[in-house]
N, CA, C, O and CB atoms as a CASP TS submission, in Angstrom:
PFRMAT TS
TARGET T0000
AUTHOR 0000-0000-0000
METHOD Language model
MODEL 1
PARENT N/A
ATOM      1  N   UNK     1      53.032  88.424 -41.711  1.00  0.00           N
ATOM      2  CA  UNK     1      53.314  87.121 -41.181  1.00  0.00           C
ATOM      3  C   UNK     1      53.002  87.131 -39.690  1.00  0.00           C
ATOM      4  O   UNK     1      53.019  88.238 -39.151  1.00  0.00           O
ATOM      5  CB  UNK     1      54.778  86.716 -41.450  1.00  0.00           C
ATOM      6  N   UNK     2      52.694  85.967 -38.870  1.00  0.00           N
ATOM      7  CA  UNK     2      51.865  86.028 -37.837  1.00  0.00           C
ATOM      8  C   UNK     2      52.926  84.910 -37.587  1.00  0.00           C
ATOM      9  O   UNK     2      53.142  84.044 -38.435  1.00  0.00           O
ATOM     10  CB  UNK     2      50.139  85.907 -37.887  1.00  0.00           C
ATOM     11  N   UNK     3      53.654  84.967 -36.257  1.00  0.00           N
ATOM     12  CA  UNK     3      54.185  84.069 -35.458  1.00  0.00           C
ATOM     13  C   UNK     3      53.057  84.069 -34.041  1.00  0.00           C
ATOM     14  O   UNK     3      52.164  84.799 -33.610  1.00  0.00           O
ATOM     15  CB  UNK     3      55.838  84.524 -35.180  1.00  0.00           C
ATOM     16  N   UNK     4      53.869  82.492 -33.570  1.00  0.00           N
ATOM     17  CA  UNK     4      53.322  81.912 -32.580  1.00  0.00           C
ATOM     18  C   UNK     4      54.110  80.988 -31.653  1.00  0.00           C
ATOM     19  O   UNK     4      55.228  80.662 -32.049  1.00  0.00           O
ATOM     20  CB  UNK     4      52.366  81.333 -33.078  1.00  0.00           C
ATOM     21  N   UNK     5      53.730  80.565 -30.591  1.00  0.00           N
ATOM     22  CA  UNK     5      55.140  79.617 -29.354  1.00  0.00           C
ATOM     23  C   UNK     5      54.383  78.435 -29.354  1.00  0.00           C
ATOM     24  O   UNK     5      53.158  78.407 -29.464  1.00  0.00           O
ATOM     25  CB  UNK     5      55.499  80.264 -27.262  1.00  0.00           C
ATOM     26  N   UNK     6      55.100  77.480 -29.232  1.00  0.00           N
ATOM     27  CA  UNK     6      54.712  76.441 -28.711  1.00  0.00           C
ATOM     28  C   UNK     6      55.459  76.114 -27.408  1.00  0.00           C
ATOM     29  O   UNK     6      56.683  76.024 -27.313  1.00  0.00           O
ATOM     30  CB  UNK     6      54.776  75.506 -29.645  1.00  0.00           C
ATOM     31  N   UNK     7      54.524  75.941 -26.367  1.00  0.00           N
ATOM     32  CA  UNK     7      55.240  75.935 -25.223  1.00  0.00           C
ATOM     33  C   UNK     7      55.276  74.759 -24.455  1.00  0.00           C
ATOM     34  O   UNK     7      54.093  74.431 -24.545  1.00  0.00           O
ATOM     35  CB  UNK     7      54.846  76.864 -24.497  1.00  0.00           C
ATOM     36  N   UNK     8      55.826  73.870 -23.741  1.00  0.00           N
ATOM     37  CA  UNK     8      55.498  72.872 -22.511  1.00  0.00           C
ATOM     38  C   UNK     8      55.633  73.452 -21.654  1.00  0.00           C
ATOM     39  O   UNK     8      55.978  74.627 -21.778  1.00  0.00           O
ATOM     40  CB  UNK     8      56.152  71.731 -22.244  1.00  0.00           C
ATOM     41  N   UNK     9      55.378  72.764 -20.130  1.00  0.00           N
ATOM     42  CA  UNK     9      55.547  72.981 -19.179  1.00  0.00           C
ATOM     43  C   UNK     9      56.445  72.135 -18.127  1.00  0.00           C
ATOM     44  O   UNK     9      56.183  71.893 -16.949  1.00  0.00           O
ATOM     45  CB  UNK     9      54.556  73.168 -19.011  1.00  0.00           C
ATOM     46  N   UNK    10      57.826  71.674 -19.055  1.00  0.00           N
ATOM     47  CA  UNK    10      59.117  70.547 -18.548  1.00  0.00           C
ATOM     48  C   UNK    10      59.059  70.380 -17.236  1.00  0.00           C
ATOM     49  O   UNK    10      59.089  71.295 -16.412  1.00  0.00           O
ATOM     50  CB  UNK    10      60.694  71.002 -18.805  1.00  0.00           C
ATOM     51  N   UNK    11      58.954  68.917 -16.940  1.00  0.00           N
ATOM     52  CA  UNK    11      59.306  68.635 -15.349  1.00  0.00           C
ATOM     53  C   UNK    11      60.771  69.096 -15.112  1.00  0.00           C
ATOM     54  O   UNK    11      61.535  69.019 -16.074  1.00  0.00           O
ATOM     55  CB  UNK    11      59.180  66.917 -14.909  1.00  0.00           C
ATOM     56  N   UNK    12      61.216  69.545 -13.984  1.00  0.00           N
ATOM     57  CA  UNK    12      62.646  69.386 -13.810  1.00  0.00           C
ATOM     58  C   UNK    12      63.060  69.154 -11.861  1.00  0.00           C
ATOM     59  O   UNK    12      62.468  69.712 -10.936  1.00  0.00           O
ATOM     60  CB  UNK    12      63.393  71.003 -14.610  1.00  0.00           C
ATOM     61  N   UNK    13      64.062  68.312 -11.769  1.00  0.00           N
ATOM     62  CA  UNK    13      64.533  68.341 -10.614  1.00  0.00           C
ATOM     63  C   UNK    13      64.851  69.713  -9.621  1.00  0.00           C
ATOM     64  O   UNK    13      64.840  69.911  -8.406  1.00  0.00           O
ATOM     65  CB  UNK    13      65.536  67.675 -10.865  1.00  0.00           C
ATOM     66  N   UNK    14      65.069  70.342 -10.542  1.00  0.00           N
ATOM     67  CA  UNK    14      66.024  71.568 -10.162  1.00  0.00           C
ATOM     68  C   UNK    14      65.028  72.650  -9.261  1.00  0.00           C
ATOM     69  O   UNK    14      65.165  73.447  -8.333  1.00  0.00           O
ATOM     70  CB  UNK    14      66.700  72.401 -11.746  1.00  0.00           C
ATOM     71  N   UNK    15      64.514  72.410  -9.684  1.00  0.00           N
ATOM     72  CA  UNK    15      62.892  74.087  -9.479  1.00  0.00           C
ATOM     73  C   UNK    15      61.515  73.577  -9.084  1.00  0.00           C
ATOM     74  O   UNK    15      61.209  72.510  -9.616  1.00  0.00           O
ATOM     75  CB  UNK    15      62.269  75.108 -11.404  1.00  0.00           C
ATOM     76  N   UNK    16      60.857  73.973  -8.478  1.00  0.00           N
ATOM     77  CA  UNK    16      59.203  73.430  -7.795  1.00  0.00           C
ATOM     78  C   UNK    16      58.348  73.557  -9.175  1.00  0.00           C
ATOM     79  O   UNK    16      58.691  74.165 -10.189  1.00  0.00           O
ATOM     80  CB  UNK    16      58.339  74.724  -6.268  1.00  0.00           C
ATOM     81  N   UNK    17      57.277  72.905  -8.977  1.00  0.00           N
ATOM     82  CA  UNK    17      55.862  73.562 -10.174  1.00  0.00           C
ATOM     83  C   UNK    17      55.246  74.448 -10.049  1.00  0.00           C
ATOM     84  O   UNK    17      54.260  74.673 -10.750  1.00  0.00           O
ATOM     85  CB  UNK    17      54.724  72.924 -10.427  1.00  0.00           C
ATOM     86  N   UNK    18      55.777  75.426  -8.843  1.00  0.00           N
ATOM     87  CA  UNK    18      55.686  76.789  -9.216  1.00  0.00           C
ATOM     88  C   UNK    18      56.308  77.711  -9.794  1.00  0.00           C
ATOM     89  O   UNK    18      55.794  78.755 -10.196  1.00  0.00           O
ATOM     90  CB  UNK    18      55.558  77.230  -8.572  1.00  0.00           C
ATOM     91  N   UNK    19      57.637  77.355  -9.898  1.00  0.00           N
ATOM     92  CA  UNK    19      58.392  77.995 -10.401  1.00  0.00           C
ATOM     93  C   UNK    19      58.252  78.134 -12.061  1.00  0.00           C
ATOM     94  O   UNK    19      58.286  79.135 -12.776  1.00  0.00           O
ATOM     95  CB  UNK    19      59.475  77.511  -9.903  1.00  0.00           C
ATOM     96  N   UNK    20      58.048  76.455 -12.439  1.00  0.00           N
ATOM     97  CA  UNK    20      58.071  76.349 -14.071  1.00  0.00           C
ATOM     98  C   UNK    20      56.994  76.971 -14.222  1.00  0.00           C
ATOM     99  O   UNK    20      56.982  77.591 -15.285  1.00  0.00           O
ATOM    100  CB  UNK    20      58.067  74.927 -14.859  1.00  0.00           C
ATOM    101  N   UNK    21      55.716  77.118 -13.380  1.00  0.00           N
ATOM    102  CA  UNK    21      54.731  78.056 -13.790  1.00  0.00           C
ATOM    103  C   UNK    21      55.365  78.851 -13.843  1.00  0.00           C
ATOM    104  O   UNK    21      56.012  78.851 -14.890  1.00  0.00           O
ATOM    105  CB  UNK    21      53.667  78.342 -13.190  1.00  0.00           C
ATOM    106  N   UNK    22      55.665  80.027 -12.886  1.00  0.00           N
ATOM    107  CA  UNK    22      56.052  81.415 -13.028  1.00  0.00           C
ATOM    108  C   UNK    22      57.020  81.424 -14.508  1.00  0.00           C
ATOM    109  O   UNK    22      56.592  82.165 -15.392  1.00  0.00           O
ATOM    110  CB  UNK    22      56.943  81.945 -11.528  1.00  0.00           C
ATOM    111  N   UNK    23      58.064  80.780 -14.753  1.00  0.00           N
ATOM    112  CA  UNK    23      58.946  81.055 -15.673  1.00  0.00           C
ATOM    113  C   UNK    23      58.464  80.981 -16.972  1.00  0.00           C
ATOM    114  O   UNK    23      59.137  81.379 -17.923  1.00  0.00           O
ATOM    115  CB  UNK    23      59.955  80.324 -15.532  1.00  0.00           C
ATOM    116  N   UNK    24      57.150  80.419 -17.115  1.00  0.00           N
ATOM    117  CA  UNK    24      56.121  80.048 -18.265  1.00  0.00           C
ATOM    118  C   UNK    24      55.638  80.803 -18.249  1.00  0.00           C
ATOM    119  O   UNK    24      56.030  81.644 -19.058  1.00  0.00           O
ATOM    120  CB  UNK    24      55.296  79.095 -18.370  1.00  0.00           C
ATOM    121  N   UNK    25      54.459  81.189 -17.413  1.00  0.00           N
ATOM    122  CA  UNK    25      53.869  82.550 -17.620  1.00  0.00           C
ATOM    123  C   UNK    25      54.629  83.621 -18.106  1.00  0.00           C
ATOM    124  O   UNK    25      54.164  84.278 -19.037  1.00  0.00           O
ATOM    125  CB  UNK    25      53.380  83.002 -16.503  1.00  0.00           C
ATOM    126  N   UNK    26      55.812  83.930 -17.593  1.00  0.00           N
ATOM    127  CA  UNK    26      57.073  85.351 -17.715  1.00  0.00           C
ATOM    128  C   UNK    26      57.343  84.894 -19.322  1.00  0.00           C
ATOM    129  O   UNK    26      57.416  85.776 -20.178  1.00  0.00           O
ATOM    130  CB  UNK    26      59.005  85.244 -16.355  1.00  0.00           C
ATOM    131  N   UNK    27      57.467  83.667 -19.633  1.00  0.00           N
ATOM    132  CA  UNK    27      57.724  83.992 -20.786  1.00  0.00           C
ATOM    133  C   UNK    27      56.695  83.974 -22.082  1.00  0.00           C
ATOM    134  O   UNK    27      56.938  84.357 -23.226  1.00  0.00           O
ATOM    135  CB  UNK    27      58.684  83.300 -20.932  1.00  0.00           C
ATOM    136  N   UNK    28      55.451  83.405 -21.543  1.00  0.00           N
ATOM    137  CA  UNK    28      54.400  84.374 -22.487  1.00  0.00           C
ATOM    138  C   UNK    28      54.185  85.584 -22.575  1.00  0.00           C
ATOM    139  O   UNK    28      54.404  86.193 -23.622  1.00  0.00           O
ATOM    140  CB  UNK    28      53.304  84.206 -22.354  1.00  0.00           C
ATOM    141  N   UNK    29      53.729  86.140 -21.523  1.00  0.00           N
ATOM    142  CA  UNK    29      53.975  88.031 -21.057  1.00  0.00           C
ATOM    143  C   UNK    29      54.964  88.149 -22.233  1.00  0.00           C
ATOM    144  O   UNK    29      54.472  88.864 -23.106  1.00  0.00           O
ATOM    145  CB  UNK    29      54.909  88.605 -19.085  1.00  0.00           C
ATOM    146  N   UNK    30      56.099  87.726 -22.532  1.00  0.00           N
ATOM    147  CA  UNK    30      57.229  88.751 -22.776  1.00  0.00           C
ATOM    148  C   UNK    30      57.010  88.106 -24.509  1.00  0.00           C
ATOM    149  O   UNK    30      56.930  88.901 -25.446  1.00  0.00           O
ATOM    150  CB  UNK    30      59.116  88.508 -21.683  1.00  0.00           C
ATOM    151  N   UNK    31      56.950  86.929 -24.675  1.00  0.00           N
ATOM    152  CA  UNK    31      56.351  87.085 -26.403  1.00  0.00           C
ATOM    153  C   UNK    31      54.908  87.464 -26.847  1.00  0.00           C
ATOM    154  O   UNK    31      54.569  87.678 -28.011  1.00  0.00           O
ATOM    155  CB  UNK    31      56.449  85.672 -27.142  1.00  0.00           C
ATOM    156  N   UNK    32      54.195  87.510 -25.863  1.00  0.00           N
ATOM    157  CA  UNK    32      53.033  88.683 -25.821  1.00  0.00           C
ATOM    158  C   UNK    32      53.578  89.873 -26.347  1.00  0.00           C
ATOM    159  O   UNK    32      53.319  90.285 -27.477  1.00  0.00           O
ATOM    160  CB  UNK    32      52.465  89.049 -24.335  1.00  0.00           C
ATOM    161  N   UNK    33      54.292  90.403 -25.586  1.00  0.00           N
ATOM    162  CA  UNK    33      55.475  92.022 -25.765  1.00  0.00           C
ATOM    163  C   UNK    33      55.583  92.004 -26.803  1.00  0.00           C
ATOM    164  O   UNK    33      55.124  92.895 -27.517  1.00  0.00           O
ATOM    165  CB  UNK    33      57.070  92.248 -25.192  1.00  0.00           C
ATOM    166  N   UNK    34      56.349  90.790 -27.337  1.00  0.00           N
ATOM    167  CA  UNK    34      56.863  91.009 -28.816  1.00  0.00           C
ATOM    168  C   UNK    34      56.643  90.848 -29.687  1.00  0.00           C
ATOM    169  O   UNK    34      57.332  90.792 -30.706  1.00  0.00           O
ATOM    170  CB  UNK    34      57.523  90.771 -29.164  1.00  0.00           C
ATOM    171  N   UNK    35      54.962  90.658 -29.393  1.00  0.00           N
ATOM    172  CA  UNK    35      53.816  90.441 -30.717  1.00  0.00           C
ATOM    173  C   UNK    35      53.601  89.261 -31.179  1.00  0.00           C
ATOM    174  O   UNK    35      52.979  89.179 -32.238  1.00  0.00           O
ATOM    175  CB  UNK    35      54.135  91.098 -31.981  1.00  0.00           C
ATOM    176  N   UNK    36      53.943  88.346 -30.676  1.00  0.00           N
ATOM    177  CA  UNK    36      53.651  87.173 -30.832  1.00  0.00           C
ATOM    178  C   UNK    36      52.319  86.996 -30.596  1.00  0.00           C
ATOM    179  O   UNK    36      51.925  87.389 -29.498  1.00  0.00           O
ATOM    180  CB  UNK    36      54.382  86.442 -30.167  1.00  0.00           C
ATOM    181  N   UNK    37      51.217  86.323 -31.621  1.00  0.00           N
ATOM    182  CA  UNK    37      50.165  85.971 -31.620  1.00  0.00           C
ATOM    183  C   UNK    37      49.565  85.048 -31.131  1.00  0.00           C
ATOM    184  O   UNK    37      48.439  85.275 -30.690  1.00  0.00           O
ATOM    185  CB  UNK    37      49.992  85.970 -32.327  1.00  0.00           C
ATOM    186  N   UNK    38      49.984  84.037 -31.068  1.00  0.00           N
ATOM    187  CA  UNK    38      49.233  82.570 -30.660  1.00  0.00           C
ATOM    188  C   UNK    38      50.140  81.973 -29.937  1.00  0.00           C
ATOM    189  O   UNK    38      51.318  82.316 -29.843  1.00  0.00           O
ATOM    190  CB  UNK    38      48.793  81.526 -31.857  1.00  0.00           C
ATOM    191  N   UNK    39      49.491  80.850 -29.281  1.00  0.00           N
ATOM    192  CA  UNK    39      50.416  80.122 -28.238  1.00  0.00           C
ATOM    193  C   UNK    39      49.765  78.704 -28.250  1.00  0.00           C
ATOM    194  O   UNK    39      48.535  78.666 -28.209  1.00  0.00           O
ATOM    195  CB  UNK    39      50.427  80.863 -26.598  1.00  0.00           C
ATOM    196  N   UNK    40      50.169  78.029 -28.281  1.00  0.00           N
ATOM    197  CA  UNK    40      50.082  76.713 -28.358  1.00  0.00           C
ATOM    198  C   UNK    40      50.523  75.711 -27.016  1.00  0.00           C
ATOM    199  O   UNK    40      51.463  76.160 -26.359  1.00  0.00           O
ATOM    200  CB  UNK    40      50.868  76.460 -29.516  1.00  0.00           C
ATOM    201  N   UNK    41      49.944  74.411 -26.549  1.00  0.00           N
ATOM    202  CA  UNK    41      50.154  74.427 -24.886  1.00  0.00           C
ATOM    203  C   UNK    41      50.293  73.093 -25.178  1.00  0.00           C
ATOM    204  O   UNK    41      49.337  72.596 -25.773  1.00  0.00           O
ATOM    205  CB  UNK    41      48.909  74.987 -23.620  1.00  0.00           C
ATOM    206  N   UNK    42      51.148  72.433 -24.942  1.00  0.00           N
ATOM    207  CA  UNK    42      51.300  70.873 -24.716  1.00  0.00           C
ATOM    208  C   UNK    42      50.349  70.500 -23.690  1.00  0.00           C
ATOM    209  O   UNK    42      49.778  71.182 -22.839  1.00  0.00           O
ATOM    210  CB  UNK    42      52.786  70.405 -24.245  1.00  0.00           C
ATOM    211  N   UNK    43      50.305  69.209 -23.972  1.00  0.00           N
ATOM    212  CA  UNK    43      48.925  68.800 -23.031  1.00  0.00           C
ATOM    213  C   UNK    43      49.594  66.979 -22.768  1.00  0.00           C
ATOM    214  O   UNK    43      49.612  66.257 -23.765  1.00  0.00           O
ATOM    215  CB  UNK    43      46.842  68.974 -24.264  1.00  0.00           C
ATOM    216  N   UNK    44      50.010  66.498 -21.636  1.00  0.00           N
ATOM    217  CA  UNK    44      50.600  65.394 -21.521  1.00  0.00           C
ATOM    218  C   UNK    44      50.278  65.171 -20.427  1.00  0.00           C
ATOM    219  O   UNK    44      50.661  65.845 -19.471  1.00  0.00           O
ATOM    220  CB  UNK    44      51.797  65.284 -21.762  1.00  0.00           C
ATOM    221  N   UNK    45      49.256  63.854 -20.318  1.00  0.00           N
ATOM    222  CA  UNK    45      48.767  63.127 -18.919  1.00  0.00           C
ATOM    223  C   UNK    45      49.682  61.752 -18.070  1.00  0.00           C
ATOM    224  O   UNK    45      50.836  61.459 -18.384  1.00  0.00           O
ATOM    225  CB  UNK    45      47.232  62.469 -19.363  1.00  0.00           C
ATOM    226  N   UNK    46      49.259  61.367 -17.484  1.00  0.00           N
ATOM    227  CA  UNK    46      50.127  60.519 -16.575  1.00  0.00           C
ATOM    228  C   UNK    46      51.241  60.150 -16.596  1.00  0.00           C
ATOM    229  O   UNK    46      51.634  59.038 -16.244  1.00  0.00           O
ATOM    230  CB  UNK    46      49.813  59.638 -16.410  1.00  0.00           C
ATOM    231  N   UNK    47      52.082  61.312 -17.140  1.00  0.00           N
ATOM    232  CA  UNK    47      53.751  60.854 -16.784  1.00  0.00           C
ATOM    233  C   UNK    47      54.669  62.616 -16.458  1.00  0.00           C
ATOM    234  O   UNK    47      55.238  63.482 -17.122  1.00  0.00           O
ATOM    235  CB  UNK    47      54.656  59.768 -18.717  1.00  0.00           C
ATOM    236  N   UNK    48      54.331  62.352 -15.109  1.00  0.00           N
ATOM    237  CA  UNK    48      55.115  62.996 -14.355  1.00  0.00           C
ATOM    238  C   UNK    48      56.958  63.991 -14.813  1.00  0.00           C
ATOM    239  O   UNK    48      57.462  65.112 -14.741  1.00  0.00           O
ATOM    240  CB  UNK    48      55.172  61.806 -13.441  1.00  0.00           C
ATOM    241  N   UNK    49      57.200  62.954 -15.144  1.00  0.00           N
ATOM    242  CA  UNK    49      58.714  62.878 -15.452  1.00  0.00           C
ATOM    243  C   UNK    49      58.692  63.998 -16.928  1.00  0.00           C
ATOM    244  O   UNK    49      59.686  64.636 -17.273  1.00  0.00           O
ATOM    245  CB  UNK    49      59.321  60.923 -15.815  1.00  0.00           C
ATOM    246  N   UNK    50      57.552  64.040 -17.546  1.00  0.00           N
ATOM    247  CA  UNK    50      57.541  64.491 -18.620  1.00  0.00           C
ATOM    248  C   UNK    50      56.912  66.061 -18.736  1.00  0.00           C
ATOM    249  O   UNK    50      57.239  66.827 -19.643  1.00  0.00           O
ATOM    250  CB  UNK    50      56.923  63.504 -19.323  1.00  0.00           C
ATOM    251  N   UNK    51      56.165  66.332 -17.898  1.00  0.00           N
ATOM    252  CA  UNK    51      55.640  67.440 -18.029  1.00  0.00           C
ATOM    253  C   UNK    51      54.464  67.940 -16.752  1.00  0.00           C
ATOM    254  O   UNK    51      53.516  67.234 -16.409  1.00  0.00           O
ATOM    255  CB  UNK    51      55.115  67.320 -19.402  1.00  0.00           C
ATOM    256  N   UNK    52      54.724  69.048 -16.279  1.00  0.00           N
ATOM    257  CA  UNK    52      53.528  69.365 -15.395  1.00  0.00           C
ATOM    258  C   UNK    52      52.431  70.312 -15.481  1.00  0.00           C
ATOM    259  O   UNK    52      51.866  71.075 -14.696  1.00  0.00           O
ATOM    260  CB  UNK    52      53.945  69.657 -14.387  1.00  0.00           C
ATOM    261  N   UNK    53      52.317  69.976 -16.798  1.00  0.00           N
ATOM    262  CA  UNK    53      50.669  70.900 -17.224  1.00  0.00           C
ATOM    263  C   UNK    53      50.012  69.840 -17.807  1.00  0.00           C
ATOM    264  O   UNK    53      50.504  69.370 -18.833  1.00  0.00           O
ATOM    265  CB  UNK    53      50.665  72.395 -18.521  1.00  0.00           C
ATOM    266  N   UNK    54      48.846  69.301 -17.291  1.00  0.00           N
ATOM    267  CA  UNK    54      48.070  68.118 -17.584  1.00  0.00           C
ATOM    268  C   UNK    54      46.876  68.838 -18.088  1.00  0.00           C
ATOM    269  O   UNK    54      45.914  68.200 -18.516  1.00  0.00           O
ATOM    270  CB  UNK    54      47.804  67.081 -16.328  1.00  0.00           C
ATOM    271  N   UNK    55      46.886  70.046 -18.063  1.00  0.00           N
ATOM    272  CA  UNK    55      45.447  70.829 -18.111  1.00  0.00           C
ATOM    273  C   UNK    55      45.534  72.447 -19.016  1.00  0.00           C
ATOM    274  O   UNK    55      45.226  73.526 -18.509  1.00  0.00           O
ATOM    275  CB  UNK    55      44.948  71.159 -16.252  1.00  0.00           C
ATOM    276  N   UNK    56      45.951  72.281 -20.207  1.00  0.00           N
ATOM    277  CA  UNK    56      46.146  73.222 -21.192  1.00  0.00           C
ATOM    278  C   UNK    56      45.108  74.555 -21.457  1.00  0.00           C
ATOM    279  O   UNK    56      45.291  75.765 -21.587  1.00  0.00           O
ATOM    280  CB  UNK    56      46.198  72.410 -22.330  1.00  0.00           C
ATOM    281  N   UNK    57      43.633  73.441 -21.466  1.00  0.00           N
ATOM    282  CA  UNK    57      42.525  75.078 -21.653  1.00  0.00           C
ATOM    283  C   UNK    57      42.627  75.931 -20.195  1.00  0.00           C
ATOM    284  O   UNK    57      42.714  77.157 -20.125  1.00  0.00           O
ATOM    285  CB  UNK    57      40.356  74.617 -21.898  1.00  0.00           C
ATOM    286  N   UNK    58      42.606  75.283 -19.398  1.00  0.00           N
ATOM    287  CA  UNK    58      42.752  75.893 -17.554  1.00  0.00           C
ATOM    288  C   UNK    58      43.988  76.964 -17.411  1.00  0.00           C
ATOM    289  O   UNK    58      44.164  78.099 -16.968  1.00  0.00           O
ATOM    290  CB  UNK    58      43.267  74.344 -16.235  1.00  0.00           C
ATOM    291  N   UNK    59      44.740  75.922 -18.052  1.00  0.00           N
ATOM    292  CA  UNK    59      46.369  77.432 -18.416  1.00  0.00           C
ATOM    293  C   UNK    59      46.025  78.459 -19.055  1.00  0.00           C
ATOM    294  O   UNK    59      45.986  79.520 -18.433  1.00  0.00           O
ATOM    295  CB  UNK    59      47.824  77.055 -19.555  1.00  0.00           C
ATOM    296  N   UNK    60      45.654  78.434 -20.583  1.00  0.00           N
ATOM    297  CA  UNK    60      45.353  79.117 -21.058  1.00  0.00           C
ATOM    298  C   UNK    60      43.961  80.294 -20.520  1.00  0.00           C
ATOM    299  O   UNK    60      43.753  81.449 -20.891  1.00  0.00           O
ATOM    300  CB  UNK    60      45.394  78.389 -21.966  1.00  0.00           C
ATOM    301  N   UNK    61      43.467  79.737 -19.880  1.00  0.00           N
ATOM    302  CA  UNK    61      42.267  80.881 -19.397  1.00  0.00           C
ATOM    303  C   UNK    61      43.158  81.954 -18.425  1.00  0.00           C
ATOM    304  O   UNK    61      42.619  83.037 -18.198  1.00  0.00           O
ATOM    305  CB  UNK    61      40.757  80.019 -18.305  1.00  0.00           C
ATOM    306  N   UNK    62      44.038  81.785 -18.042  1.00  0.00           N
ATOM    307  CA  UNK    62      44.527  82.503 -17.074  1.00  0.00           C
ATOM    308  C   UNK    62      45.465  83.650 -17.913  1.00  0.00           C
ATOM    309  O   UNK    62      46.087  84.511 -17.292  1.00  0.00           O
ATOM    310  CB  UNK    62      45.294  81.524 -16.005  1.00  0.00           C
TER
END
């Protein structure tokens, strides 16, 4: 059996959009670790409030 994440990248008041990067990345790395296969990337344009990854293949290349 082959698991996989589906991930966003949640706006939040609390933390910069670097941070939700970093805490996104840290937590692919770490289901990477745990063999997790695939990853899946929300992709949500002009609403702010909702998410700050507008650009999913660009994430993923990294």
């Amino acid at each position: 059996m082959k698991f996989g994440l589906f991930k966003e990248f949640p706006s939040r008041d609390d933390v910069t959009e670097k941070q939700i990067f970093q805490e996104s990345f840290a937590l692919v790395v770490a289901a990477e670790d745990m063999g997790v296969e695939q990853m899946w990337l929300a992709e949500y344009h002009f609403n702010p409030l909702r998410s700050d990854l507008s650009a999913p293949i660009t994430v993923a290349g990294a």
